[in-house]
C-alpha positions in Angstrom: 0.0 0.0 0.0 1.6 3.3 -1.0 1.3 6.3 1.8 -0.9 8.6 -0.3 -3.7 5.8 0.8 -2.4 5.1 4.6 -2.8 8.9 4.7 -5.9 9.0 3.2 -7.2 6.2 5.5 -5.7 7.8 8.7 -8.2 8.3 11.2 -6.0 8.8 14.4 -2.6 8.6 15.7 -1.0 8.8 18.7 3.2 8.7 19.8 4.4 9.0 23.0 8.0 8.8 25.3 9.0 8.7 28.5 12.3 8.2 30.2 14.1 8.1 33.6 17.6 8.3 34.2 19.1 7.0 37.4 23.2 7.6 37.6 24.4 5.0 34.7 20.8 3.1 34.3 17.6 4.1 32.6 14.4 3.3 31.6 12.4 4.0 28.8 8.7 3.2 27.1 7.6 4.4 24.1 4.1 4.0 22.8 2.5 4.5 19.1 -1.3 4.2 18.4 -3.2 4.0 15.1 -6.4 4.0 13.8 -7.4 3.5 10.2 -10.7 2.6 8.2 -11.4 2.9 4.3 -14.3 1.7 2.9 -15.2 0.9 -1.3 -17.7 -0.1 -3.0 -17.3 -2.3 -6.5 -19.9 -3.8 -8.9 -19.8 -7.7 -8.6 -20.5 -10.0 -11.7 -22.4 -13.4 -10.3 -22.1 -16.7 -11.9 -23.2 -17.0 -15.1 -22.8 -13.2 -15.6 -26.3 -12.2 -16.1 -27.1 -10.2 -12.6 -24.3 -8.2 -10.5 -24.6 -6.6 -7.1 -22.6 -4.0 -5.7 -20.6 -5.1 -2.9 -19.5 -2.9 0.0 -16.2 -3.0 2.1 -15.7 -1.3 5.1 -12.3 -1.9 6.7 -10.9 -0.7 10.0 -7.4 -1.2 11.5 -6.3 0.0 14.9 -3.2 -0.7 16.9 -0.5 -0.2 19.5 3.0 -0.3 19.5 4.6 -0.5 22.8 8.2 -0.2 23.8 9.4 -1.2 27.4 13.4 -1.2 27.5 15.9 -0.6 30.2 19.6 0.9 29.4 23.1 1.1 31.0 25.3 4.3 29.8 28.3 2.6 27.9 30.1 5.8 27.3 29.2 10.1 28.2 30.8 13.2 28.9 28.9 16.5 29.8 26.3 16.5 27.2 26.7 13.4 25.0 26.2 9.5 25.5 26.0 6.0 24.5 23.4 3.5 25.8 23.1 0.2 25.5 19.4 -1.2 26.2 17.1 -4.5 26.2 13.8 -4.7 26.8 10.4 -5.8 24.5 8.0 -4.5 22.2 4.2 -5.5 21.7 2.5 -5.2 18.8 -1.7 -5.4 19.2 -3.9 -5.5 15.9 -7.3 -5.2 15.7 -8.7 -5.4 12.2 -12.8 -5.5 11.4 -13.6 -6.1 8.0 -18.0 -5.4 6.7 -19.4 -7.0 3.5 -23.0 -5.9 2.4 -24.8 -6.2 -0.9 -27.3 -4.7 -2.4 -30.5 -7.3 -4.0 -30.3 -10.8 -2.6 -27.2 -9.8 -0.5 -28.0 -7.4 1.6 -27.0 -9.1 4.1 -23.6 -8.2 5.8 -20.8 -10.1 6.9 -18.3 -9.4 9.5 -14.6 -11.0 10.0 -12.7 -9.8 13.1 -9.1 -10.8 13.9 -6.9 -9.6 16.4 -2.9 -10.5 17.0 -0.7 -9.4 19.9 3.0 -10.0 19.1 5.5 -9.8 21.9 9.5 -9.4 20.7 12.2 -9.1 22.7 14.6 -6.6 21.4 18.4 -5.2 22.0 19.8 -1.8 20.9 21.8 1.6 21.3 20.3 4.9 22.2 22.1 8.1 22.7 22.6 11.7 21.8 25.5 13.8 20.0 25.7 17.2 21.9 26.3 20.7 19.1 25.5 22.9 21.8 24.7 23.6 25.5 20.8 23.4 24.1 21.2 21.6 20.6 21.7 18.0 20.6 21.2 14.9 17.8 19.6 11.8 19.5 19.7 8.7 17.9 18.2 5.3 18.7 18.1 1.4 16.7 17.2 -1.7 17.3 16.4 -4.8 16.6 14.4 -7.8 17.9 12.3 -11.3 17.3 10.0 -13.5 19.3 6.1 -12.9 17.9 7.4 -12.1 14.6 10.5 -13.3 12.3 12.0 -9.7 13.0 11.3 -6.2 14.0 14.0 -3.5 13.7 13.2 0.4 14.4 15.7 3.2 14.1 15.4 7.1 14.7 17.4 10.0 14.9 16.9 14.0 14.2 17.2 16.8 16.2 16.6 18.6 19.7 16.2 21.3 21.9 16.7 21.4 25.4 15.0 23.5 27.7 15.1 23.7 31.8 12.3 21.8 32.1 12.4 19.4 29.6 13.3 18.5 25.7 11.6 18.7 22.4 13.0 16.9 19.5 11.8 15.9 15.6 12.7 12.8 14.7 12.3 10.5 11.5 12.1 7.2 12.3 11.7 4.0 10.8 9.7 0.9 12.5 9.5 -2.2 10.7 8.0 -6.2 11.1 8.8 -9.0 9.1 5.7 -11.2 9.6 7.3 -13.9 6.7 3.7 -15.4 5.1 2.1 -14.7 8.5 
């Protein structure tokens, strides 16, 4: 599916971070949440060719992505450090797919389907200090369990204030499901 139509079909979303540092340790969560729903209607030719209905699909997708890791501080000075973190990620999909007809099918059908997908994953995190305020955080991992294998990495820019940070970021999350 190309983004023009993930766009188009975005109803909702939701991301969301969270971390505590304690001395050389820390602990982070991270949570993404997504709704989608498209819906299209075709003409259907029946056996033998000589009716058609139109068919109606409505589709709705909604999930969560949630990140639990903890991290020791390989390396740091003033401004600037290294982490190396575990910790697991949970993938929850909820997908709801209507069918109705016009004529003789009028009628709708409903499939449901739901996954949860637990991974255990292992990565870096840090930042690259340009100035007492301006910083580069980056973060990557990588991880399997639930699914063959699920990598995410991230990196941009940020500002620090006195109480707090703000940073844009591109980042990149991705599942290999295999035929799954």
């Amino acid at each position: 599916v190309d983004a023009d139509k993930v766009l188009d079909a975005l109803q909702f979303t939701l991301m969301a971070s969270l971390e505590a540092r304690w001395g050389d340790w820390s602990v982070f969560t991270d949570v993404i949440y997504l709704d989608l729903a498209d819906d299209e209607s075709k003409s259907v030719a029946l056996p033998g060719g000589r009716f058609s209905t139109v068919l109606d699909a409505d589709l709705a997708l909604s999930g969560w992505v949630w990140t639990l890791a903890g991290g020791y501080t390989l390396w740091r000075n003033e401004r600037s450090y290294l982490d190396l973190l575990a910790g697991a990620r949970l993938l929850a999909l909820d997908t709801d797919l209507k069918l109705t007809g016009t004529g003789p099918f009028e009628r709708g059908r409903k499939v449901s389907s739901s996954v949860d997908l637990w991974d255990g994953i292992v990565g870096a995190t840090g930042r690259v200090a340009l100035s007492d305020r301006w910083f580069v955080p980056y973060y990557g991992d990588i991880g399997a369990g639930g699914s063959d294998s699920t990598w995410q990495v991230a990196a941009g820019v940020g500002y620090a204030f006195d109480w707090g940070e703000v940073m844009l970021l591109y980042r990149h999350l991705e599942y290999d499901q295999g035929d799954d």
